[in-house]
C-alpha positions as CSV (number, residue, x, y, z in Angstrom):
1,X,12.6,208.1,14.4
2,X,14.9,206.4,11.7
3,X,18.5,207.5,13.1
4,X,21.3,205.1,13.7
5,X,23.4,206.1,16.2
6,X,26.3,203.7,14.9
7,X,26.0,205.4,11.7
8,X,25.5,208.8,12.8
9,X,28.8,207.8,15.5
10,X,30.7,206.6,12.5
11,X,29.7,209.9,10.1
12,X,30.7,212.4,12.7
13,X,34.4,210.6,13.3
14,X,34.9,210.6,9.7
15,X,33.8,214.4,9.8
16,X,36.6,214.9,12.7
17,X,39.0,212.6,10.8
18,X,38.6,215.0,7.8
19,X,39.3,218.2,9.3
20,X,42.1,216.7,11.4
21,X,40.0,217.5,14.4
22,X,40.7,214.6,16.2
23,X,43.4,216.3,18.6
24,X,40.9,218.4,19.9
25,X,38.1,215.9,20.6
26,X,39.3,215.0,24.2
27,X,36.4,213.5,26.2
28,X,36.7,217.1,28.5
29,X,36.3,219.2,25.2
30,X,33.5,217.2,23.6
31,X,31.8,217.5,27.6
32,X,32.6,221.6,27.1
33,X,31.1,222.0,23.8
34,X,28.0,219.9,24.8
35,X,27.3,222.4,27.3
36,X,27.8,225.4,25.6
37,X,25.5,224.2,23.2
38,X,23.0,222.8,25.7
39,X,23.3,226.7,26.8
40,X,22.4,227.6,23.1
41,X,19.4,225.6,23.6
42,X,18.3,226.9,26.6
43,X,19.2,230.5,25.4
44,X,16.3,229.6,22.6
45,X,13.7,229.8,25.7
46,X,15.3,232.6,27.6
47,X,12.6,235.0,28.7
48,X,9.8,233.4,27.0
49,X,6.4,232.3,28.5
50,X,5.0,228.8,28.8
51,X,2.9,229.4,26.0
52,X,5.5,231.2,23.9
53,X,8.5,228.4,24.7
54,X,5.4,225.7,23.3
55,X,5.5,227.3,20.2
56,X,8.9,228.6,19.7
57,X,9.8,224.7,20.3
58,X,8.8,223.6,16.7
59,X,11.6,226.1,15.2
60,X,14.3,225.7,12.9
61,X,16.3,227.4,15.8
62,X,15.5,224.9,18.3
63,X,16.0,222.0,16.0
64,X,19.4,222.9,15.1
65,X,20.2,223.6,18.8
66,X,19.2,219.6,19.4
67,X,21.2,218.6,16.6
68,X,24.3,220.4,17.8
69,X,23.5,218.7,21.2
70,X,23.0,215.3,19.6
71,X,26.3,215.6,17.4
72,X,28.7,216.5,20.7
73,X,27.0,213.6,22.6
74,X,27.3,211.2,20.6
75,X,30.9,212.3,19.6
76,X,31.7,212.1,22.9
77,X,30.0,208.5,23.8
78,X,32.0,207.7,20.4
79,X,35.1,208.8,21.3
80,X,34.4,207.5,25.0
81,X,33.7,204.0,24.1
82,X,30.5,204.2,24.9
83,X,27.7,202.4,23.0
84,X,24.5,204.8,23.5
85,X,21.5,202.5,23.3
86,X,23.1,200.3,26.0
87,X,23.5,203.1,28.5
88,X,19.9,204.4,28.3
89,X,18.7,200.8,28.6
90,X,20.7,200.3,31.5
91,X,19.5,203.6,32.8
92,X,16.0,203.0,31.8
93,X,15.8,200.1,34.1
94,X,17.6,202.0,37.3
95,X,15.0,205.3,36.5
96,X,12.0,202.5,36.3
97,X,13.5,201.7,40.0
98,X,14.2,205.0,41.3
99,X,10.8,206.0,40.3
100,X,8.2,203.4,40.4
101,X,5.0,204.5,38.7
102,X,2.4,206.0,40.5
103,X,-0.6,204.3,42.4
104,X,-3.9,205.7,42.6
């Protein structure tokens, strides 16, 4: 995939820093506009088909919908303390236990 999370954490606070945004990037604002933009994404599908979401999925729309969502989370895990790769391998391993795979 080739993205750094560190450096992508450590571009977006110098972003915030820049505009004097930091003020505004509580942990419950970062949380709203991750939703709301989640929403965006999900408005990207609204009404289609199965077979019309497939292919609307590939989109410049859709992509920059996942970026916005990417950039708020991981301003938010910045901002939160909270290093990224560690939680999703820590919640890899309680999913994997949750779920076991399936028998046949």
């Amino acid at each position: 995939m080739g993205l750094d999370l560190d450096e992508l954490a450590a571009d977006l606070r110098a972003f915030a820093e820049a505009r004097g945004w930091e003020p505004l990037h509580t942990p419950k604002n970062l949380a709203s506009a991750l939703v709301v933009e989640a929403g965006e994404l999900l408005e990207q599908f609204q009404w289609l088909t199965g077979e019309e979401s497939t292919t609307h999925a590939a989109s410049d729309a859709v992509a920059d919908e996942i970026a916005d969502v990417l950039i708020y989370l991981v301003r938010l895990a910045d901002v939160a303390g909270i290093d990224i790769s560690a939680a999703v391998s820590r919640k890899l391993v309680k999913n994997a236990l949750k779920h076991p795979e399936a028998s046949d």
